[in-house]
N, C-alpha and C positions, 0 to 999 in steps of 0.2 A: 824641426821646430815643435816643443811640444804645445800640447792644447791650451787654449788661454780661457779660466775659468775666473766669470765674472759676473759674480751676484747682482740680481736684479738689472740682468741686460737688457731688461725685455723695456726699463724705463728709455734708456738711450734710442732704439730699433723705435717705437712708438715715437719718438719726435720728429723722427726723420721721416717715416712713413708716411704720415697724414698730408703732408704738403706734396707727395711725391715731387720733387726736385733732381733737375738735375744731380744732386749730392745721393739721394735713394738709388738712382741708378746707379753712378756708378758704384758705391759702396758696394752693391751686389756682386759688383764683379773682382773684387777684392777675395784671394784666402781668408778661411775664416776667422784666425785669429786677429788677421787686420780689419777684416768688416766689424768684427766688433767690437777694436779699439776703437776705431771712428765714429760708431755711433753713440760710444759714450763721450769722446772727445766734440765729437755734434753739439751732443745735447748739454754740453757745457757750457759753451761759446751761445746756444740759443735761447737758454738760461739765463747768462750774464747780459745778453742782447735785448730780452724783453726787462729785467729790469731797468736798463736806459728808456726804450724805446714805450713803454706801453704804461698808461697811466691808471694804473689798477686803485690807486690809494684815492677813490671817490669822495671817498668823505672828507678830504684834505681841500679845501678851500681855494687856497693860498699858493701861486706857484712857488712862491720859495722854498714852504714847509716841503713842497712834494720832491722839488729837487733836493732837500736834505732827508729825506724818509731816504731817495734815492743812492744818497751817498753810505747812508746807513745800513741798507742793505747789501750794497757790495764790500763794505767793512766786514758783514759777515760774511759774505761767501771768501773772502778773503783768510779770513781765520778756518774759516771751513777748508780751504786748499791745505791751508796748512797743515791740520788736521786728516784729511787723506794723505798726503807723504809720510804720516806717524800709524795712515794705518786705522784711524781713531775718527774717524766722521761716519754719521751714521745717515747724513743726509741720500734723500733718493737717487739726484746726479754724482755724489760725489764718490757715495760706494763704488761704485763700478766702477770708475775714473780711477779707484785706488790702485785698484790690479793691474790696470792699464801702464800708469806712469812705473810702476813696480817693473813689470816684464819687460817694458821696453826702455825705462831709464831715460824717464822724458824730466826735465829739467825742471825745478819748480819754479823757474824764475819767469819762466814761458809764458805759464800763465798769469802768473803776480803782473808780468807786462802789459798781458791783453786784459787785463781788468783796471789798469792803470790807465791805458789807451779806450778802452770807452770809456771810463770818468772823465777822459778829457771833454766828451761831449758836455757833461754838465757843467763846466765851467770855464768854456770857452766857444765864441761861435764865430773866429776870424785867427787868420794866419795870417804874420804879417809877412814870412819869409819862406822858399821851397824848405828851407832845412827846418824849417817849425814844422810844418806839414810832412818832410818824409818823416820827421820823429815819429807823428802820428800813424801814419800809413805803420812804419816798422811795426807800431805798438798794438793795430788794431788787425793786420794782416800778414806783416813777413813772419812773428812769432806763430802764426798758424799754419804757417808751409815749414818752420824748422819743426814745429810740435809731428805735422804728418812726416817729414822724412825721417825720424826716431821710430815712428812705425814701419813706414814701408822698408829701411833700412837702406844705407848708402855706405859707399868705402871711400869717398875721397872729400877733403874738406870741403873744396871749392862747392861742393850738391849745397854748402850751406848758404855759399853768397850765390847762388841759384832759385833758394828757396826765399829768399830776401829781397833780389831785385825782385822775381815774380810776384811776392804780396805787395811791394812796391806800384808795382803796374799795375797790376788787377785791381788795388786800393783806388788810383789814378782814376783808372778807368771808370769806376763805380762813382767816382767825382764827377768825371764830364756828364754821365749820362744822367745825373741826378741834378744836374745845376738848378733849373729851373726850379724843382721839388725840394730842393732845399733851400733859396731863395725864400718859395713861398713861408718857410719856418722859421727865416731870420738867419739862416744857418748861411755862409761866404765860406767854402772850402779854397778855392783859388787864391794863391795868396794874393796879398796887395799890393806885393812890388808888381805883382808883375801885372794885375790891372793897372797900375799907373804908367809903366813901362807901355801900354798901350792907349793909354788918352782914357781906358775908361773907369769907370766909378763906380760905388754899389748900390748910389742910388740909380744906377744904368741897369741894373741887374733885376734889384728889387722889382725895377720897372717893368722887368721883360722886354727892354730896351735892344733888339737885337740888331745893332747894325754893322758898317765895316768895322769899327775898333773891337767888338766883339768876337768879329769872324774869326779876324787875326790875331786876337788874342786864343781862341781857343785851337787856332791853328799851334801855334805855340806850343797849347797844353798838350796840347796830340803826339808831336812830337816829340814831347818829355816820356811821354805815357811809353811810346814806342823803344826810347832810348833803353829804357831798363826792360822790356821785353827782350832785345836786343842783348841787354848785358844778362838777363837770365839765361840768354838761349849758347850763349859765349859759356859760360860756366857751366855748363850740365856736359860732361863728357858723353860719348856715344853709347856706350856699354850700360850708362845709368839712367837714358832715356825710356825703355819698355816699364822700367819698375815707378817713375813718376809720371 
């Protein structure tokens, strides 16, 4: 494999550094031309993450205006993707990211997805169905386990519905453990059939209302969660296990 040379890596490496995360570590143990896809692939994803998440536009008043500054800006980082597959962005995440998708023939629709999938956040804060909510999960987590198996590299298709159920789960996951804390935001990740399917409501939730229809409802979630770990760990053949 030859060396993977990419301008301004030192941006990527610096994002991931300062929080040291789980993700710093193990990126370190990566070869190096994969450590440094990832930290540019990183600091893409925490890039597109704080423009959802962090409300930098103080002087915006208005939460509507901020949710459309919000959408405004990922219209450009959107043209900006685009422009790194031409080769042509000069932005500081997106240079390095150029090389990246180049050497490894990562798919530009990967990311067009995962910036599609957190736009969902702004304009929506209730699933009414599991298949409204895997869309999401797909868009905001399997496309970044197909993005890293283009790095790490795999020989058989199935690594891809591997890399799909497991952002599947781990999306899941990051649901139950967050309920509460998003709750408090207004945010109902769970869908609503399947609250109803259990007697309970979101004004149960909103409430902090934790009782039996709740247990058992989240008994449920668990076992969904489970299922696709489950169907991830079915689809990862033996010989492809050391390299994910």
């Amino acid at each position: 494999m030859s060396n993977l040379i990419i301008p301004d890596l030192e941006q990527g490496a610096l994002l991931v550094q300062p929080s040291k995360t789980s993700f710093y570590y193990s990126f370190s143990l990566l070869p190096r031309d994969e450590r440094q896809a990832m930290h540019s692939v990183y600091a893409f994803c925490r890039y597109a993450d704080d423009i959802i998440d962090e409300d930098e536009e103080v002087d915006i008043p208005l939460p509507e205006l901020r949710v459309a500054r919000k959408h405004e800006r990922l219209n450009r980082l959107r043209n900006e993707v685009e422009r790194c597959y031409r080769g042509e962005s000069r932005h500081p995440i997106l240079m390095p990211l150029s090389a990246v998708v180049k050497r490894f023939q990562i798919p530009k629709q990967y990311f067009l997805t995962l910036l599609d999938g957190m736009e969902m956040d702004l304009v929506r804060s209730r699933y009414k169905t599991f298949d409204d909510l895997r869309e999401y999960c797909y868009s905001v987590a399997s496309v970044v386990g197909l993005i890293c198996i283009e790095i790490f590299g795999y020989k058989y298709e199935e690594t891809k519905e591997y890399a799909v159920n497991l952002g599947i789960a781990l999306q899941l996951t990051n649901i139950l453990r967050d309920v509460r804390s998003d709750a408090a935001r207004g945010r109902i990740y769970l869908p609503l059939e399947d609250l109803a399917m259990f007697g309970y409501t979101e004004a149960d939730l909103l409430a902090n209302r934790y009782d039996l229809a709740f247990i058992e409802l989240m008994r449920y979630e668990t076992r969904r969660a489970r299922e696709f770990y489950g169907k991830a760990r079915a689809a990862l053949r033996p010989d492809e296990r050391k390299t994910m």
